[in-house]
N, C-alpha and C positions, 0 to 999 in steps of 0.2 A: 504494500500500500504506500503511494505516495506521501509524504509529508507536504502539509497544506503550510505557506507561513506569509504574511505579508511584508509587504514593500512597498516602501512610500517612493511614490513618484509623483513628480514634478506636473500638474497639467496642463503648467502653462507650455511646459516642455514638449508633452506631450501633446497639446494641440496643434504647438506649431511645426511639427514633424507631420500630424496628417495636414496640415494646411500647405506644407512647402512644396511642390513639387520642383526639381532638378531633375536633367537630367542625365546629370554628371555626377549623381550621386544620388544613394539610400540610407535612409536613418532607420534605428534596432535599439531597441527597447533590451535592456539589461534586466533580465530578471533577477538579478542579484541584487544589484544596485538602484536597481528604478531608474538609472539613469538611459538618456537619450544619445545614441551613438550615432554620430553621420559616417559613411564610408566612403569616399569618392572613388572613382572610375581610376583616376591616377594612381590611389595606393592600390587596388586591386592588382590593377595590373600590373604595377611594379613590383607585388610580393610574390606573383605569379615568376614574373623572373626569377627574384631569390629565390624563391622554393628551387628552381630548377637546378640550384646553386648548394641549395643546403641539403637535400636528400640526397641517398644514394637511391642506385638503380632496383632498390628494395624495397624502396619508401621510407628509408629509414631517416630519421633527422642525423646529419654527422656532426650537426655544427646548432649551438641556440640559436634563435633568428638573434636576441637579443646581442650574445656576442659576437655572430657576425653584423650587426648594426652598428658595434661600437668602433669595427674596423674601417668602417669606410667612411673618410673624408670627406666625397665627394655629398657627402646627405646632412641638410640643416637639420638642425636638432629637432624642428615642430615637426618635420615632416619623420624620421626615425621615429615619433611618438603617435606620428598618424599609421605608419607602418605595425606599433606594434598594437594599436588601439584594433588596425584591420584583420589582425592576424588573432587575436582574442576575439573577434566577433567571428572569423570564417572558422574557428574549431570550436567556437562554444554554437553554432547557429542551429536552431531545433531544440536544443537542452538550454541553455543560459540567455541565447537572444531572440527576439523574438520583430520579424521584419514588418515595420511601420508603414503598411501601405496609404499612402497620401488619400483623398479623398478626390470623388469623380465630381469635377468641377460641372460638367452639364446632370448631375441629377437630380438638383433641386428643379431645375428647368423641365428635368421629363417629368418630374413629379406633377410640375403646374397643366405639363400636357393634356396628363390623363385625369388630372381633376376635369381640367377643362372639358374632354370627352364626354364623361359623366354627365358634366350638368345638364338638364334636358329641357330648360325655361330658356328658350333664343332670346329673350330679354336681355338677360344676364351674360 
């Protein structure tokens, strides 16, 4: 049996994660934290590279991501922190994160549609 616990989260956080849409980027709810993670397209795909860098042909990790992040110069420190913030959502995702889908900007419009439909007084 799972253990039920709560987590305070943030709603204002949490509103404007479904109100943002990008689309160079998705926000993930921490269920650990209640906090609100963004992940952009750039660190995805840059950690895609590392991976390719840090497993062996086994899958195995040879190297932490973290200590291969402290080797490379070439990477500003916010962005190493966006790296490891990406790589903590891509293995917690299902279990620990949970992906913030934005909200469907034309559905309060279909909504009005099909009221509209309904109404049967041509007055109105």
């Amino acid at each position: 049996m799972s253990e039920k616990r709560k987590v305070e989260v943030s709603m204002d956080e949490l509103s404007a994660a479904f109100a943002i849409q990008m689309m160079e980027a998705n926000n993930y709810l921490d269920l650990e934290t209640g906090e609100v993670v963004m992940v952009t397209d750039e660190s995805r795909q840059k950690l895609e590279e590392i991976y390719d860098e840090i497993y062996d042909q086994d899958g195995n990790r040879v190297i932490s991501l973290k200590e291969y992040l402290e080797n490379r110069d070439d990477l500003q420190d916010w962005f190493r922190e966006s790296l490891l913030e990406t790589d903590r959502v891509e293995q917690g995702y299902g279990t620990c994160f949970l992906s913030v889908e934005p909200d469907d900007p034309y559905q309060d419009y279909r909504d009005m549609e099909r009221f509209i439909r309904r109404v049967e007084d041509t007055r109105l």
